[in-house]
matplotlib code that plots the C-alpha trace (Angstrom):
import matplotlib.pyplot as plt

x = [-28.1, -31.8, -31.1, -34.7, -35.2, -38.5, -40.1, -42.9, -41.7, -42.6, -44.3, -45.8, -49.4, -49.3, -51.1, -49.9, -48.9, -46.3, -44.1, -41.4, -41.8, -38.4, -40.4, -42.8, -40.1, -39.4, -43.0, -43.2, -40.4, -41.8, -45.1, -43.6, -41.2, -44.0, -46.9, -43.9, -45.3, -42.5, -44.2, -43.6, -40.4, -39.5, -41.0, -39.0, -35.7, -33.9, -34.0, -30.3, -26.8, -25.6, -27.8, -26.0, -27.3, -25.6, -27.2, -26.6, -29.1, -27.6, -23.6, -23.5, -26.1, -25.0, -27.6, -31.3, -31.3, -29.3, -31.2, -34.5, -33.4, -32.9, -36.5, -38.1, -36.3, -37.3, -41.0, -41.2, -39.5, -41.2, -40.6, -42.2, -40.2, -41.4, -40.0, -40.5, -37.9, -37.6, -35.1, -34.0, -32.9, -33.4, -30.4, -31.8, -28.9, -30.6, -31.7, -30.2, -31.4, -30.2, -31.8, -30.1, -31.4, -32.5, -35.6, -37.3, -39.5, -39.6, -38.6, -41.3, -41.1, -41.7, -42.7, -39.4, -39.8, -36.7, -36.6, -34.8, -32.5, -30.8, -28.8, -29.8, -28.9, -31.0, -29.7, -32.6, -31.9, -34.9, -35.3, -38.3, -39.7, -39.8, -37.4, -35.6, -33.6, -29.8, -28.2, -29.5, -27.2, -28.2, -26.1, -26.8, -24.1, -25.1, -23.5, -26.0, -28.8, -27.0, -26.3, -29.9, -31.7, -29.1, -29.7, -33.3, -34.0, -31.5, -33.9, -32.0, -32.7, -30.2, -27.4, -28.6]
y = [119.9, 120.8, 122.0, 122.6, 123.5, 122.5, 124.9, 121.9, 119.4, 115.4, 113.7, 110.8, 111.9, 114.0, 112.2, 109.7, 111.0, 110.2, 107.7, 109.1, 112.5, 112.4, 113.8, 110.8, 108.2, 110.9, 110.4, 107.0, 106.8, 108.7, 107.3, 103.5, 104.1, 106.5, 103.6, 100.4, 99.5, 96.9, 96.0, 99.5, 100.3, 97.2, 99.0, 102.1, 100.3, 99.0, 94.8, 94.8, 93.8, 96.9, 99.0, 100.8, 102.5, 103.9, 105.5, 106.1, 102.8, 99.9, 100.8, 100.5, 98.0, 96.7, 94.9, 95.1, 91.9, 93.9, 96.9, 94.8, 93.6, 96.6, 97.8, 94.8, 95.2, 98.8, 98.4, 95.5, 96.5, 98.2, 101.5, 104.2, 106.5, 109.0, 111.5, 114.1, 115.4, 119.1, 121.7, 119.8, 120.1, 117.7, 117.6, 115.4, 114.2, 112.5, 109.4, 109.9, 111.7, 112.8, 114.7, 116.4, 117.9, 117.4, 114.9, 115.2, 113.8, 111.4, 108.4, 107.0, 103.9, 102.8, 106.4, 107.9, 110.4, 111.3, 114.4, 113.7, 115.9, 113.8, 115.2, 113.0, 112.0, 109.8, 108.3, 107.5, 105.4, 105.4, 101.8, 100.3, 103.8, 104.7, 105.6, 103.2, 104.1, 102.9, 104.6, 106.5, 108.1, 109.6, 111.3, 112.7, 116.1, 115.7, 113.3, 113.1, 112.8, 109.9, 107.8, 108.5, 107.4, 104.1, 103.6, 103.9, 101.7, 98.9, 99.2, 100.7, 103.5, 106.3, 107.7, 111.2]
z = [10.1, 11.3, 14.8, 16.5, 20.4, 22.0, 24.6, 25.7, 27.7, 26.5, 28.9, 27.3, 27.6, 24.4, 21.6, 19.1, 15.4, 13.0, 13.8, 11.3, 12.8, 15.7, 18.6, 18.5, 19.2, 22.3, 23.3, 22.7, 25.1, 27.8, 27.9, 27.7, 30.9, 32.7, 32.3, 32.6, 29.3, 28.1, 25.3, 23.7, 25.0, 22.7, 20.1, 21.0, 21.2, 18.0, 19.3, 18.2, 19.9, 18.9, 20.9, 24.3, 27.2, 30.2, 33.1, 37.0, 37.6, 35.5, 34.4, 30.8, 28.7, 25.9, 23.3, 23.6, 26.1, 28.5, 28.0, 28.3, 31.8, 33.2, 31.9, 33.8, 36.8, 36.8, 35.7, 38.1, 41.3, 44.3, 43.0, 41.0, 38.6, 36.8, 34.5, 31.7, 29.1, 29.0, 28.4, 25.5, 21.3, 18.3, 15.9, 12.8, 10.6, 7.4, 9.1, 12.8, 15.2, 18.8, 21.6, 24.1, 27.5, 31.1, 33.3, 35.6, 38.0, 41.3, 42.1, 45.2, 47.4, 51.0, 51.9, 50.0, 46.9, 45.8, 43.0, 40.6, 38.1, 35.4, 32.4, 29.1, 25.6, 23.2, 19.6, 16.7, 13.7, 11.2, 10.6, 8.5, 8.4, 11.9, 15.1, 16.3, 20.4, 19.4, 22.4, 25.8, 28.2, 31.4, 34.3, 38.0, 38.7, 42.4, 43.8, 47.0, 44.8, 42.8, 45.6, 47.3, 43.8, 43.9, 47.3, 46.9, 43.7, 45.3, 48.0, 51.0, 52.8, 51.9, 54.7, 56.1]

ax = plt.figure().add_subplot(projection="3d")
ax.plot(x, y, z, "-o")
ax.set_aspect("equal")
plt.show()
């Protein structure tokens, strides 16, 4: 199994190339969620039922409707989060591929930035011969942190 750690983090600003090359469906990622593109997260997400996502914001997603829903209440909401991937290694298994590693980045609204410091997986099927998202998870170790970003993003202020 190819096994390849990545020193550079992805941001989304890096340019376009191969879309059957892993690390572009990790840039297409990032630079959909960093600009609230939701026309190219679509693009980036398998537009199946059995696509699953769980993360400290939404609980666990389950088909791209679900996972849609929580894009456009993200990309549309009075807040601002953005994030890199860094930290992070690309296990490619014939046509599967997962990345594991750390974001981040800030989450800004009403005068609050929050840093943020998430632990993240992604899962890649390559479908019509490109990646496809099939699964994200994401997790927050501090728990202060956690409930200041959910605080935040449901639009309260968090407890001191």
């Amino acid at each position: 199994m190819p096994t390849h750690a990545v020193e550079a983090a992805i941001t989304g600003r890096e340019p376009e190339g191969d879309p059957r090359e892993p690390v572009q469906a990790l840039r297409q990622f990032y630079r959909a969620f960093n600009t609230r593109d939701l026309a190219m997260m679509a693009e980036n997400w398998h537009a199946s039922e059995t696509v699953a996502m769980d993360n400290p914001l939404g609980g666990i997603k389950r088909g791209w409707p679900e996972v849609r829903s929580l894009y456009e209440r993200l990309f549309n909401g009075p807040g601002r989060v953005r994030v890199e991937f860094h930290d992070y290694t690309l296990h490619v298994i014939g046509e599967v591929f997962y990345a594991v590693g750390r974001e981040r980045g800030t989450f800004a609204a009403d005068g609050t930035t929050i840093d943020l410091a998430i632990r993240t997986s992604r899962v890649f099927r390559l479908l019509d011969d490109r990646w496809r998202q099939v699964h994200h998870h994401g997790s927050i170790d501090d728990p202060p942190l956690l409930s200041a970003y959910q605080q935040a993003v449901a639009g309260t202020r968090p407890r001191p």
